[in-house]
N, C-alpha and C positions, 0 to 999 in steps of 0.2 A: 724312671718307673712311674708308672700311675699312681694317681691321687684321687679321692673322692671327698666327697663335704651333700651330706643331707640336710636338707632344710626343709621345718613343717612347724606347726603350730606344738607346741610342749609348755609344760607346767614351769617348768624350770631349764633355760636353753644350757648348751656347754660354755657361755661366753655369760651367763647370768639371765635375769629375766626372764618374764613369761610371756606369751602370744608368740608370734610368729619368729622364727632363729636358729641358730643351727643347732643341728641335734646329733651329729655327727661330722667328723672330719679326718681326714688322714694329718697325723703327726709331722709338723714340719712346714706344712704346706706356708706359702704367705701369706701376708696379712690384705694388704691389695688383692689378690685373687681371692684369696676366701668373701669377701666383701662384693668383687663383680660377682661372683659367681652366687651370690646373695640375689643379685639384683636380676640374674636370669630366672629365679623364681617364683612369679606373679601367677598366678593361675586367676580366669574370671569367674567365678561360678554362676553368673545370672546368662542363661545362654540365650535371652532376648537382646543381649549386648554384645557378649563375645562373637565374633566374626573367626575364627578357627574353624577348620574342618572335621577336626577329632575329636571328642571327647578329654585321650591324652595327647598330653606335645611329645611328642617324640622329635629330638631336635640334635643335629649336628651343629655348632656355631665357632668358628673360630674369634677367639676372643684375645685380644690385642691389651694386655697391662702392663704400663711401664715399658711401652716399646716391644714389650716381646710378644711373640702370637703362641696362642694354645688352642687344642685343637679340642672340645669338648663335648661330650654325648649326655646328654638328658632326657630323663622323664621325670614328667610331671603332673598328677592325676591327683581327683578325688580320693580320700581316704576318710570316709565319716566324719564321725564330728570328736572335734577334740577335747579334753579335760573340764572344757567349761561349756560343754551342748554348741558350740558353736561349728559350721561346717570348716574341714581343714583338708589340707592337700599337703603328699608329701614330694618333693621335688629332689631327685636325687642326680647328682650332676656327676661325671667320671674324665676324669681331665688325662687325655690317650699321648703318653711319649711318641715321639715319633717313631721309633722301634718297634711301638707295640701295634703299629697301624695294621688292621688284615688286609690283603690284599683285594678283598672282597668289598671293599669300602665301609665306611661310617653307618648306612641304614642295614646292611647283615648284620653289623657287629650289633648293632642297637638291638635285632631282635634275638641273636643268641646269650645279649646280658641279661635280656627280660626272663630267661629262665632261671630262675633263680638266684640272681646275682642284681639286679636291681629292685627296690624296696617298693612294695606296694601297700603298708603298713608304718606307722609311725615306730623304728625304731629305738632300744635303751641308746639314753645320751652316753656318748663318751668319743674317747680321740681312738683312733685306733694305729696302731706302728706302720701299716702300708696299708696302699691303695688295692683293689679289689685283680686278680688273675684275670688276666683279658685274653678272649680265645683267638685264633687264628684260623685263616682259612682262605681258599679263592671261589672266586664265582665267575665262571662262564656266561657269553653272551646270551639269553634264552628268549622263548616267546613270552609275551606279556600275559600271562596266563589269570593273575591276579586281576586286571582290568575287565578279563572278559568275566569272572567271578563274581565283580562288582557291577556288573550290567552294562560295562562300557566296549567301547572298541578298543580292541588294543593295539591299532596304533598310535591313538594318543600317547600313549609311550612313549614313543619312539619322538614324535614332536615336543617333548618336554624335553628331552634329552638333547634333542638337536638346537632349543632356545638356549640350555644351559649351557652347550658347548660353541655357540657363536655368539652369545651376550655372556660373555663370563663377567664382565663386571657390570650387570644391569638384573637388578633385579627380576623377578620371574615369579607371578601371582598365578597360582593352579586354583581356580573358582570352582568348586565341586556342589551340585546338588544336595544339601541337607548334610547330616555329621554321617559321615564313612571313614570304615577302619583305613586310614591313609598308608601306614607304614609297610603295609605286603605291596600298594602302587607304587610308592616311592623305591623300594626294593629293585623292582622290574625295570626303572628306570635307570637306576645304578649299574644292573646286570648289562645293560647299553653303552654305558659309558667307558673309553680305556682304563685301564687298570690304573694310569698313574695319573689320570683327573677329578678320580673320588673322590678322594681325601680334600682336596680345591673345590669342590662345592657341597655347600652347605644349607642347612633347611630346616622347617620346624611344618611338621603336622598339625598344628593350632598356633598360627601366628597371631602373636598377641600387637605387637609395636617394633618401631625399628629402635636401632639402636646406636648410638655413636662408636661403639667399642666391641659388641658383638655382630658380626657378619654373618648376614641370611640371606641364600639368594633365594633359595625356593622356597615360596608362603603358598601353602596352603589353607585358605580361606573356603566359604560357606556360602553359597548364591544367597543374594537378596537379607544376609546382616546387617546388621545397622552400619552406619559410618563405613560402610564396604567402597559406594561409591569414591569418597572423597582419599577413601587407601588407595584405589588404582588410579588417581590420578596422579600419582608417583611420577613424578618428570624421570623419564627413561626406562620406566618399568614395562615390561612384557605380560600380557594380560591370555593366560591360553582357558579358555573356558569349554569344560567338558561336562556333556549331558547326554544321561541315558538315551539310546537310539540312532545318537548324533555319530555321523561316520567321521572319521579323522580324513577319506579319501587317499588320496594321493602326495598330502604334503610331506614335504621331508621329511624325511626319519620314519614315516609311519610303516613302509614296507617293514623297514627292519625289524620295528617292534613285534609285527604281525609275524615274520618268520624265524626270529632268533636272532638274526645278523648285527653282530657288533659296527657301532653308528660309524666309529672310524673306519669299518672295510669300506660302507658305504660313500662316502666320504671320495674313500680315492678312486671307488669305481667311476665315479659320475665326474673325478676331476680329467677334464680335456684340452685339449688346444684346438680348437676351430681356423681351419686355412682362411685366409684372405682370399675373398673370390672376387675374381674380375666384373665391372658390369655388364649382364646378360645373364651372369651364372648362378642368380637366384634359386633357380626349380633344382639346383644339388644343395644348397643351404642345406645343412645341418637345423633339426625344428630346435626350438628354445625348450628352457627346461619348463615346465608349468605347474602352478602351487597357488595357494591365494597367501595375497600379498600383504604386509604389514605396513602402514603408513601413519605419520602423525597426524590426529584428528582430535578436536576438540569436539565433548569431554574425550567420549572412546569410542574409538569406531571399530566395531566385528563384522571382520570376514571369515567365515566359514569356523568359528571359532576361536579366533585371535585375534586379539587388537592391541593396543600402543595406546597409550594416552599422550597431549597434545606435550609437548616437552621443550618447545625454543626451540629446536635444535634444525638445522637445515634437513630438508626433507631426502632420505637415502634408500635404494633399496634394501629390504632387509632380509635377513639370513632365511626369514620363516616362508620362504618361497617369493621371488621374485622374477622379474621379465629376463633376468638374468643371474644368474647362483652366484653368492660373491666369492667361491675358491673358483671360479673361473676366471681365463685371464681377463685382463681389460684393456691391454693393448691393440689399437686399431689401427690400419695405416693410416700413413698420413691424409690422404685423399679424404679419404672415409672423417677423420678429425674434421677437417673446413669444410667438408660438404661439398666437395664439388667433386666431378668424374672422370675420368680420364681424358673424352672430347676436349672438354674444360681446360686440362690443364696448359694443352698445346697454347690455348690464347693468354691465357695468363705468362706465359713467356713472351709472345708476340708482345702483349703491350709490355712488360719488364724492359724490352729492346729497344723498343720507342720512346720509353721516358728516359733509359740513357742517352741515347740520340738527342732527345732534344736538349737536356743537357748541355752534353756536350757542344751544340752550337750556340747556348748561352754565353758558355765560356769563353768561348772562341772567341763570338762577336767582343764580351768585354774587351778580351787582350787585344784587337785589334783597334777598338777606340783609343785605349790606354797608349798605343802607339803614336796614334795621331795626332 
């Protein structure tokens, strides 16, 4: 079953004390997670510092205590000032069994708690016997409708989606123009993704910091933040930067976003096997896929809206459009591997013939000294 634990600034917490602590909690819960889940609640309120995109975090994170992973949904926003004039926020966290997942993933579920079921006001302290009814539901693949709402293209959708689903374990920095309502993009994004990869990626609409023990791939961030820069030099991190006007074009995922199409049809549409063609038979070539490409560069380098910051790491094509898609095969023949062509090959046998030959009369000549 689910669990919950609210935490805001109160006169008097449920665990004692006063200033910021929990002011609510589901009965039972542990004492370690009630504590991480403590620590998912920082909110910045000077927004000449905070580097978030939203106003509120709306956040999926899976959080790892004691070994075990949980799967948890939060909000976390301003709520006036609290008991003693000072500004406070109430961060109310909802920890999802796995049974209770919608099929619809983590950013629906977040915006059907927001109706009434997640706390926008400092609640009366106390424990309560369970955790809060969580709704259910599916979501079909749709157009990105909410992007275009937000002055953007929406195939950027569709390329966020597409970074999530071939860097799953690298994190993924959405740079948005000034504070926008994140959670209806994020939504659209979801509606992209298969039904059973949802719940596997995880994000927060005002990324505050990373964390050892909660996992985030998708930060949404704020262009031009303070300390923004030195957050995307993240070694491995994916940097997709979206700006009013700015076309997504032709990169992966963007058709999809643009018509509805779920990322996985896409996916196997475009996966092929290219024949091995003899030399001469170039002008039937099959053309290469084309996308702008993502590479490591020192700090960051943007193409066409995406970049990579520098990372150590040997330099690879990357998922986000390259000279060649990586669910394509990569097997070459052999010719094709050493670079040489078929004319070619015939003499590389000739001389293989002749360095046995001579060889062989090395050995010869020995045995016949050896006799002498």
């Amino acid at each position: 079953m689910s669990a919950e634990l609210v935490h805001a600034s109160v006169q008097k917490g449920l665990r004692g004390g006063s200033g910021f602590g929990t002011a609510v909690v589901t009965r039972g819960l542990a004492a370690p997670l009630e504590r991480a889940l403590e620590e998912l609640s920082a909110y910045d309120f000077d927004p000449a510092r905070a580097v978030g995109a939203d106003r509120v975090e709306w956040a999926h994170r899976v959080l790892t205590v004691q070994g075990r992973s949980h799967s948890v949904l939060s909000r976390t926003a301003p709520c006036g000032s609290d008991w003693s004039g000072r500004p406070n926020r109430v961060a109310h966290h909802v920890v999802v069994d796995t049974a209770e997942r919608a099929e619809a993933g983590p950013a629906w579920m977040l915006a059907a708690l927001a109706q009434g079921v997640l706390m926008q006001h400092v609640p009366e302290v106390g424990e309560r016997a369970q955790g809060p009814r969580l709704p259910g539901g599916a979501l079909s693949a749709r157009p990105a409708h909410a992007w275009s709402a937000a002055g953007f293209d929406p195939g950027w959708a569709g390329v966020v989606a597409r970074a999530l689903l071939d860097h799953a374990g690298a994190p993924c920095y959405l740079v948005l123009p000034g504070e926008t309502d994140t959670l209806p993009l994020v939504e659209d994004v979801f509606a992209l993704l298969p039904e059973d990869r949802r719940w596997h990626v995880t994000f927060s609409t005002r990324f505050l910091r990373s964390s050892p023990t909660a996992r985030c791939q998708l930060r949404c961030v704020r262009a031009g933040a303070a300390g923004l820069r030195a957050m995307l030099a993240e070694p491995g991190a994916r940097v997709i930067t979206v700006e009013a006007g700015v076309l997504a074009a032709n990169q992966p995922g963007a058709d999809a976003a643009r018509t509805g199409a779920p990322i996985e049809a896409v996916l196997r549409m475009n996966t092929r096997v290219q024949p091995v063609l003899r030399s001469g038979d170039a002008s039937r070539a099959a053309p290469e896929p084309r996308g702008a490409s993502v590479t490591p560069f020192a700090p960051t380098e943007r193409i066409a809206g995406l970049s990579t910051p520098m990372d150590g790491e040997a330099r690879a094509p990357s998922a986000l459009g390259s000279a060649r898609a990586p669910w394509e095969s990569d097997h070459r023949s052999v010719a094709s591997r050493i670079g040489v062509g078929s004319s070619d090959f015939l003499a590389y046998i000739l001389f293989g013939i002749a360095a046995m030959a001579l060889l062989a009369s090395l050995v010869l000549g020995v045995v016949i000294l050896m006799r002498d």
